[in-house]
DSSP file (Angstrom, degrees, kcal/mol; ACC not computed):
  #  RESIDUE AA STRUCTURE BP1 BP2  ACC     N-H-->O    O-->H-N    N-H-->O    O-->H-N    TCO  KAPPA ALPHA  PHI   PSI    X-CA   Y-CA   Z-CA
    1    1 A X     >        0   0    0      0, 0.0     4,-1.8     0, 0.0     5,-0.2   0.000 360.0 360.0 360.0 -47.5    0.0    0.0    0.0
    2    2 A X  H  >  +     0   0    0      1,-0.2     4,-1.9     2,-0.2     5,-0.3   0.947 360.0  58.0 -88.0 -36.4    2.4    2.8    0.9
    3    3 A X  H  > S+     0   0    0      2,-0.3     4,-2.5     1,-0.2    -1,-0.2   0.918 105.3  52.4 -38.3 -54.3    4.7    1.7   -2.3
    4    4 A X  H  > S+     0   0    0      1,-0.3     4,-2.1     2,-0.2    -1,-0.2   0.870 109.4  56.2 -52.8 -42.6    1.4    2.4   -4.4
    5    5 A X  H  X S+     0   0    0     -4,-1.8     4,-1.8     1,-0.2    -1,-0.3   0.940 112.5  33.0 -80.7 -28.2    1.3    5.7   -2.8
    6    6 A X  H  < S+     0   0    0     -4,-1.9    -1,-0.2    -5,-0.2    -2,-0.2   0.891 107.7  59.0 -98.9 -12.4    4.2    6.9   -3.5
    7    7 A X  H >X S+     0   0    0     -4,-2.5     4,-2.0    -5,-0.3     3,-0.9   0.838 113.7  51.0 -69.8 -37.0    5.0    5.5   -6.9
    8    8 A X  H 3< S+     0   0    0     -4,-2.1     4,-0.4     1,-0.2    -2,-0.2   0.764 108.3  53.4 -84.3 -21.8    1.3    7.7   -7.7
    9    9 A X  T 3< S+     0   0    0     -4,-1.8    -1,-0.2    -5,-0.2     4,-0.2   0.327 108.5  44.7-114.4  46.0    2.7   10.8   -6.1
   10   10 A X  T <> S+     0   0    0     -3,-0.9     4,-4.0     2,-0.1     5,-0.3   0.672 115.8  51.6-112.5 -40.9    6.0   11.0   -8.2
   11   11 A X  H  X S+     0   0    0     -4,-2.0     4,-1.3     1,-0.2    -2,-0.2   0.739 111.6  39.4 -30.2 -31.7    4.1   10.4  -10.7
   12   12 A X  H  > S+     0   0    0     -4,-0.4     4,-3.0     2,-0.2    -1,-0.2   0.877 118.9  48.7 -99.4 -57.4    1.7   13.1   -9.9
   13   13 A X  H  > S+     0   0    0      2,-0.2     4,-2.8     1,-0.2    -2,-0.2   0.973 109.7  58.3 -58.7 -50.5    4.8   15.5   -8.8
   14   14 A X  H  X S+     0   0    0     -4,-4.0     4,-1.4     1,-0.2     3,-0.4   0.963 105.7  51.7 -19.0 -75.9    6.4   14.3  -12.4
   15   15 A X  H  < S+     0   0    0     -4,-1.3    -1,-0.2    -5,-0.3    -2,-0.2   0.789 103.7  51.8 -26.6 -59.0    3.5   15.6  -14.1
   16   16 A X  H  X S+     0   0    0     -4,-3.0     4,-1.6     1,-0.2    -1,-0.3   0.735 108.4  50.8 -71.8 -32.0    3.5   18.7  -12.7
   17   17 A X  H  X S+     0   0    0     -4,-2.8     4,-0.9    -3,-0.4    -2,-0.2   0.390 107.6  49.1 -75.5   0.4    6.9   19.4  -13.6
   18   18 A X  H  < S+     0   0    0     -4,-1.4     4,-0.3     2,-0.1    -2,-0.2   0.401 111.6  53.5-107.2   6.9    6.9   18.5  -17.1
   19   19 A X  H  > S+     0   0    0     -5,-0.4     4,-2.3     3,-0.2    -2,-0.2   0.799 115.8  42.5-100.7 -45.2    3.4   20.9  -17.2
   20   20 A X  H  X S+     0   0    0     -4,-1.6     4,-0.8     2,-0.2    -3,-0.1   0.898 115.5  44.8 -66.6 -48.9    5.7   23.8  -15.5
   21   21 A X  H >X S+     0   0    0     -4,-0.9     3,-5.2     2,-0.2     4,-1.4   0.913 114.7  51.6 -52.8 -79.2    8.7   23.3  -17.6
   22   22 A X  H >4 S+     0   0    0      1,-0.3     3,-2.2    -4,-0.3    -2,-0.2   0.491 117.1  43.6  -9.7 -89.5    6.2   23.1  -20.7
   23   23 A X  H 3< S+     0   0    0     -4,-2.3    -1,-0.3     1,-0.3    -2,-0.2   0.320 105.2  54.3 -11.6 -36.5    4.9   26.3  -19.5
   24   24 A X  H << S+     0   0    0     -3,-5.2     2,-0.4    -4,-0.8    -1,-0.3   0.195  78.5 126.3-126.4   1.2    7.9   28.5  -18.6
   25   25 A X  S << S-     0   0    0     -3,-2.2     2,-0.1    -4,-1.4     5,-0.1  -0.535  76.1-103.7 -54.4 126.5    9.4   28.1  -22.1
   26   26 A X    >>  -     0   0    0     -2,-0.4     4,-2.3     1,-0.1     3,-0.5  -0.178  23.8-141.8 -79.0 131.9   10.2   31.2  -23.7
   27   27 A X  H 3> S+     0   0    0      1,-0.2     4,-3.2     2,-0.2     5,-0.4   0.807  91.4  79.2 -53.6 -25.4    7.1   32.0  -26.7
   28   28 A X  H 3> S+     0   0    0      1,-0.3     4,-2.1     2,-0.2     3,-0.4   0.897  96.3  39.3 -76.9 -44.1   10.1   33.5  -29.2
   29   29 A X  H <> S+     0   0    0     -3,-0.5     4,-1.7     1,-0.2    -1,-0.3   0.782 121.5  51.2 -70.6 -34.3   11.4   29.8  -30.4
   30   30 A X  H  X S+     0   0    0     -4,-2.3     4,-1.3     2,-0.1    -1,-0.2   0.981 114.4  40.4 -39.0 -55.4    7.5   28.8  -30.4
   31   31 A X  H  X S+     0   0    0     -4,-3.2     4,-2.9    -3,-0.4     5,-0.3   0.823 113.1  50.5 -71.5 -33.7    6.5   31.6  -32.4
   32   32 A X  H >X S+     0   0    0     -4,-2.1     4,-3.4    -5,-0.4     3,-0.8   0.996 111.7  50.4 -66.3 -46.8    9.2   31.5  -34.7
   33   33 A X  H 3X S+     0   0    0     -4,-1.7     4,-0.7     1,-0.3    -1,-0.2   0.807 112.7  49.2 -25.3 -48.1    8.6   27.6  -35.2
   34   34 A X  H 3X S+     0   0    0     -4,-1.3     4,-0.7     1,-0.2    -1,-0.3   0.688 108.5  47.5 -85.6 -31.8    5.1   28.4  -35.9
   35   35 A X  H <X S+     0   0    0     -4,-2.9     4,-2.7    -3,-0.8    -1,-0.2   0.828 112.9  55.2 -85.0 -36.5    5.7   31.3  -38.5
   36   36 A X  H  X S+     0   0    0     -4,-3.4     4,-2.9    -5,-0.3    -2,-0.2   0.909 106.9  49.1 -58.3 -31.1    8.2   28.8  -40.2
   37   37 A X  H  X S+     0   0    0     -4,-0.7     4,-1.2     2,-0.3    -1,-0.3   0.583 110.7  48.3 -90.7 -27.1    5.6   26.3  -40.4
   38   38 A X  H  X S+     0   0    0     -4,-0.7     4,-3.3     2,-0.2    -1,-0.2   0.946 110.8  50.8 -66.9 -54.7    3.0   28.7  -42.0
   39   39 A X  H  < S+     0   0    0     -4,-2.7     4,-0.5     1,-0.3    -2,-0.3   0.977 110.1  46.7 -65.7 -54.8    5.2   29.9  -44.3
   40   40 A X  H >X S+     0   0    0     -4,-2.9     3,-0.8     1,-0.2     4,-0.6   0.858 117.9  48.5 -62.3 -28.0    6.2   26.3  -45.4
   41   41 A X  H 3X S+     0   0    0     -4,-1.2     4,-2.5     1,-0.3    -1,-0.2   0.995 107.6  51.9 -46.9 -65.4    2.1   25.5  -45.5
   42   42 A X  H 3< S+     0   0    0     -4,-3.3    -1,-0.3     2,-0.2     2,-0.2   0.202 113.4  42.5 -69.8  12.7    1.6   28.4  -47.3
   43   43 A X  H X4 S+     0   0    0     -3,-0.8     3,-2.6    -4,-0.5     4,-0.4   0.552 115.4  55.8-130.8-114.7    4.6   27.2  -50.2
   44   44 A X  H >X S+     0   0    0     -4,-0.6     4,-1.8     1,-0.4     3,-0.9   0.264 105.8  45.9  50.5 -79.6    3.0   23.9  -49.8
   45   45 A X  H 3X S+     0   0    0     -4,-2.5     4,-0.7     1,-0.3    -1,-0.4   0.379 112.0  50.0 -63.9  -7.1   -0.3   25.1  -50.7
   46   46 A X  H <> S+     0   0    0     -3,-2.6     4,-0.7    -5,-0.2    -1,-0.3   0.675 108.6  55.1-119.6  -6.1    0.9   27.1  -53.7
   47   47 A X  H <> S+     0   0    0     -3,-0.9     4,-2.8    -4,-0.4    -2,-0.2   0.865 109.4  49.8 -62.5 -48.0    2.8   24.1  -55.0
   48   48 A X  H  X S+     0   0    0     -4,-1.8     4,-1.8     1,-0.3    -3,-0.1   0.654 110.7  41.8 -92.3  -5.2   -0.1   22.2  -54.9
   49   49 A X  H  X S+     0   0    0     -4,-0.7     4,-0.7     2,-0.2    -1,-0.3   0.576 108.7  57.3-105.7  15.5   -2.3   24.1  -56.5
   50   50 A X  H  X S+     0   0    0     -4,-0.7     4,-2.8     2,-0.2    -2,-0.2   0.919 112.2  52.8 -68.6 -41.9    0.3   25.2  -59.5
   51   51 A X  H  X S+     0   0    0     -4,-2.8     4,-1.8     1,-0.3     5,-0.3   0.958 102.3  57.1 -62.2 -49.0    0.3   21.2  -59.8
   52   52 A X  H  X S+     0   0    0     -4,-1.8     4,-1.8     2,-0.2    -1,-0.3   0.869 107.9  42.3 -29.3 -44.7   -3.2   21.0  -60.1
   53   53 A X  H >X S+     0   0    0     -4,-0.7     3,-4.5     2,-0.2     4,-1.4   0.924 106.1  63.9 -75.8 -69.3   -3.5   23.2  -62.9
   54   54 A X  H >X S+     0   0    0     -4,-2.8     3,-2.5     1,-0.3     4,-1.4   0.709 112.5  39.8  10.6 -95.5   -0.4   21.4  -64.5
   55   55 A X  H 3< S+     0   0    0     -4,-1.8     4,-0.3     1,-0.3    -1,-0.3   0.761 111.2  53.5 -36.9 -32.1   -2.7   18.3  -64.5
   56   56 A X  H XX S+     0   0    0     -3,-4.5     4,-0.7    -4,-1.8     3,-0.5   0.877 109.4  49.6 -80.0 -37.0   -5.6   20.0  -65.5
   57   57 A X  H XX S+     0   0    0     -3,-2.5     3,-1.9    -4,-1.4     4,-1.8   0.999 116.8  42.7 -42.1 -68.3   -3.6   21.4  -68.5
   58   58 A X  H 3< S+     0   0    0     -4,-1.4    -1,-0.2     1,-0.3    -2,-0.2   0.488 106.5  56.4 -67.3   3.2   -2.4   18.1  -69.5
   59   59 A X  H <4 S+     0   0    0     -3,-0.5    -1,-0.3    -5,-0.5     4,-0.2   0.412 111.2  48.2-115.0 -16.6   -5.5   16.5  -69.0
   60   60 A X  H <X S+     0   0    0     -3,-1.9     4,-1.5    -4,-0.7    -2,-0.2   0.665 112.0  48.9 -99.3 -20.8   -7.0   19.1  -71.6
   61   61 A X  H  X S+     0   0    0     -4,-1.8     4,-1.2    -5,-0.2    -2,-0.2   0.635 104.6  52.7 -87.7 -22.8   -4.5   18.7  -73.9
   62   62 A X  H  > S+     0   0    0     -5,-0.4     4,-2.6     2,-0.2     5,-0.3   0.894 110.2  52.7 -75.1 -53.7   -4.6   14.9  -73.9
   63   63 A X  H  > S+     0   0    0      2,-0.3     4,-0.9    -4,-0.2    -2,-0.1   0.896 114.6  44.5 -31.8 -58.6   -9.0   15.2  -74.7
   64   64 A X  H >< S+     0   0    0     -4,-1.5     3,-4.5     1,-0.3     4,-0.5   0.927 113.9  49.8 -63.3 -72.7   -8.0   17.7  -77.9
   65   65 A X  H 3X S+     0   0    0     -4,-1.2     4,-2.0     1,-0.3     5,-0.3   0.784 117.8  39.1 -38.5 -49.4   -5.2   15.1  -78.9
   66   66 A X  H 3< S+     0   0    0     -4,-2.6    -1,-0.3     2,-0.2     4,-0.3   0.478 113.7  55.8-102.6  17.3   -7.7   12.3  -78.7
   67   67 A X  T <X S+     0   0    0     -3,-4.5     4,-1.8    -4,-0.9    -1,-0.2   0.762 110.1  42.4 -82.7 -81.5  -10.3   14.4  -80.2
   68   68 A X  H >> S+     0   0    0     -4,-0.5     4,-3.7     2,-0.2     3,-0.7   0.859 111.2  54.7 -38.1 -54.4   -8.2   15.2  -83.3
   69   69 A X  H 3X S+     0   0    0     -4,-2.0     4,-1.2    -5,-0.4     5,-0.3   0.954 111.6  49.9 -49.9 -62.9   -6.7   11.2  -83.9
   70   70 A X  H >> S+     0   0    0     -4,-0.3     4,-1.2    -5,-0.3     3,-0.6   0.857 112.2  42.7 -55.1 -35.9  -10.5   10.1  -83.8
   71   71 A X  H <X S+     0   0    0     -4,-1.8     4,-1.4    -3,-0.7    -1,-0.2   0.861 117.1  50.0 -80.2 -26.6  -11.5   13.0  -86.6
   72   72 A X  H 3< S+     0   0    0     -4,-3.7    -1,-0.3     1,-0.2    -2,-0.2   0.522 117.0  44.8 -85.2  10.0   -8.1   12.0  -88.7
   73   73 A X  H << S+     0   0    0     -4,-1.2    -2,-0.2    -3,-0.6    -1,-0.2   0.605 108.7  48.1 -90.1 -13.2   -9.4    8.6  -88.3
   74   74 A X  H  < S+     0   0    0     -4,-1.2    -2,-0.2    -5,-0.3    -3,-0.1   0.909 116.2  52.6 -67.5 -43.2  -12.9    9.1  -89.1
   75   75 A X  S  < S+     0   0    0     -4,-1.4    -1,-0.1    -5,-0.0    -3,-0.1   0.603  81.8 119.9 -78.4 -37.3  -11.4   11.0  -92.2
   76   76 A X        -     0   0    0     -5,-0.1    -3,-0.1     2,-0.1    -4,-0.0   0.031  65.0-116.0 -46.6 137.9   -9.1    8.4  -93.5
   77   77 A X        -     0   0    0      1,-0.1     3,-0.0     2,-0.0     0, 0.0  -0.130  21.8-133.6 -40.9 174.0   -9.2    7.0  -96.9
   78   78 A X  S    S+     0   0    0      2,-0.1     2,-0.3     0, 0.0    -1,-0.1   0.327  77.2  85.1-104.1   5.3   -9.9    3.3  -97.0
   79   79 A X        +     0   0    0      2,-0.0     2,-0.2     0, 0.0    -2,-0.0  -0.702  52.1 142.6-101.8 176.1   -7.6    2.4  -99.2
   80   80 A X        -     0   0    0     -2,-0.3    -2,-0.1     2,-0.1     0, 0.0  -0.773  59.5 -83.1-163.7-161.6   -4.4    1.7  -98.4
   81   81 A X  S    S+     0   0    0     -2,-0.2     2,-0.5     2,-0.1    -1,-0.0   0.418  94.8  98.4 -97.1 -22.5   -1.1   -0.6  -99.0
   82   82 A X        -     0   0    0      2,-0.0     2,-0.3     1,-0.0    -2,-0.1  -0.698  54.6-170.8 -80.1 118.9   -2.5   -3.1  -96.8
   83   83 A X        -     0   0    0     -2,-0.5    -2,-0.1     1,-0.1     4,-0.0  -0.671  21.4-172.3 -92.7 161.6   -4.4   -6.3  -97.9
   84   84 A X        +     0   0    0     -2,-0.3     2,-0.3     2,-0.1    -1,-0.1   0.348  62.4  98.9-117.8  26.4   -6.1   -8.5  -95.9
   85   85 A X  S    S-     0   0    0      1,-0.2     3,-0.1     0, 0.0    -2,-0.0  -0.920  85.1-101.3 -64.2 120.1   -6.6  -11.0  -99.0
   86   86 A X        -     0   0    0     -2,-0.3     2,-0.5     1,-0.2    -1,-0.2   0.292  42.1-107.2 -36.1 165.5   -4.5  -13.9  -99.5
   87   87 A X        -     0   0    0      1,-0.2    -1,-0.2    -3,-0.1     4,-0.0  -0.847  33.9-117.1-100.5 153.3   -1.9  -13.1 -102.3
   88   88 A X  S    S+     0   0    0     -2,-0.5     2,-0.4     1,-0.1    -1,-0.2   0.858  99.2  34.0 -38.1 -55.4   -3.2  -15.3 -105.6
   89   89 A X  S    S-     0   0    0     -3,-0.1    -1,-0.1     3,-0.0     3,-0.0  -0.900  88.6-118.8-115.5 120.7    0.2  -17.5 -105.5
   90   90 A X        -     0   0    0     -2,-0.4     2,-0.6     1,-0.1    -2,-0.0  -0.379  39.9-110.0 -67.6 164.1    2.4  -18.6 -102.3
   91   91 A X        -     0   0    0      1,-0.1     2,-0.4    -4,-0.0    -1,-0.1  -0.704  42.2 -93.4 -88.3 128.6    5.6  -17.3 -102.6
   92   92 A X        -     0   0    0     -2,-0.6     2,-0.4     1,-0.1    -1,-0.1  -0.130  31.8-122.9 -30.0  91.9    8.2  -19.7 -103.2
   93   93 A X        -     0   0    0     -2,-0.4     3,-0.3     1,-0.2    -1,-0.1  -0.255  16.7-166.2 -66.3 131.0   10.0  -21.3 -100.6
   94   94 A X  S    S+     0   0    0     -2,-0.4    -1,-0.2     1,-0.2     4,-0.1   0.586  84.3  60.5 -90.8  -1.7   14.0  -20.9 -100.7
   95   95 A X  S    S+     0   0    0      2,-0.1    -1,-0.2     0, 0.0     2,-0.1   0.708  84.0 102.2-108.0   5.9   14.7  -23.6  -98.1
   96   96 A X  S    S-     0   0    0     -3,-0.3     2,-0.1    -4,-0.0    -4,-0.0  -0.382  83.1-107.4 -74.8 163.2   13.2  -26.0  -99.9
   97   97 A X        -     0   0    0      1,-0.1     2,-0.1    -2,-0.1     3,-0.1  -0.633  43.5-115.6-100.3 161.2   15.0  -28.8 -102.1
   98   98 A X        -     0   0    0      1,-0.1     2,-0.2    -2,-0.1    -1,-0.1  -0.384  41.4-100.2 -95.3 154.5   14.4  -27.8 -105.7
   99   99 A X              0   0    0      1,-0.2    -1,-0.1    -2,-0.1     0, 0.0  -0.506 360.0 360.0 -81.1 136.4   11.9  -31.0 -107.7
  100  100 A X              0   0    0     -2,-0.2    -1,-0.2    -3,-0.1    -2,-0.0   0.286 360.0 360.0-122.2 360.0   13.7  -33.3 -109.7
């Protein structure tokens, strides 16, 4: 029983001295922390919304690119160089033994 009491009031006395140091710290290395830490928010925040537009740019530029491929592809001729018909004759194989 008296162990329990006194281990709860160093505890208790602890407390109260890390609440008084806490306390009796001088504000100018707070404040200055705290103004650093705005400013780097506020950089932060202008980063993220330059990248936003970034994306939004590119994200308008890809739509017209895949607007325009679809209208030069509506547009294409239909001929071309390509068949898809077999050719009339097979082409001659060269690793074959010539017919006697």
């Amino acid at each position: 029983m008296t162990s329990q009491l006194l281990r709860k009031a160093l505890i208790a006395g602890m407390a109260i001295a890390a609440l008084s140091v806490a306390a009796c710290q001088k504000k100018d290395a707070t404040d200055a922390n705290a103004n650093s830490a705005a400013t780097s928010a506020d950089t932060s925040a202008t980063n993220a919304a330059a990248a936003q537009n970034a994306a939004a740019t590119a994200a308008d530029a890809a739509a017209d690119a895949n607007k325009a491929a679809g209208a030069a592809s509506a547009t294409a001729p239909a001929t071309g160089s390509m068949s898809t018909s077999a050719p009339a004759t097979p082409p001659a194989d060269a690793s074959a033994p010539p017919k006697k």
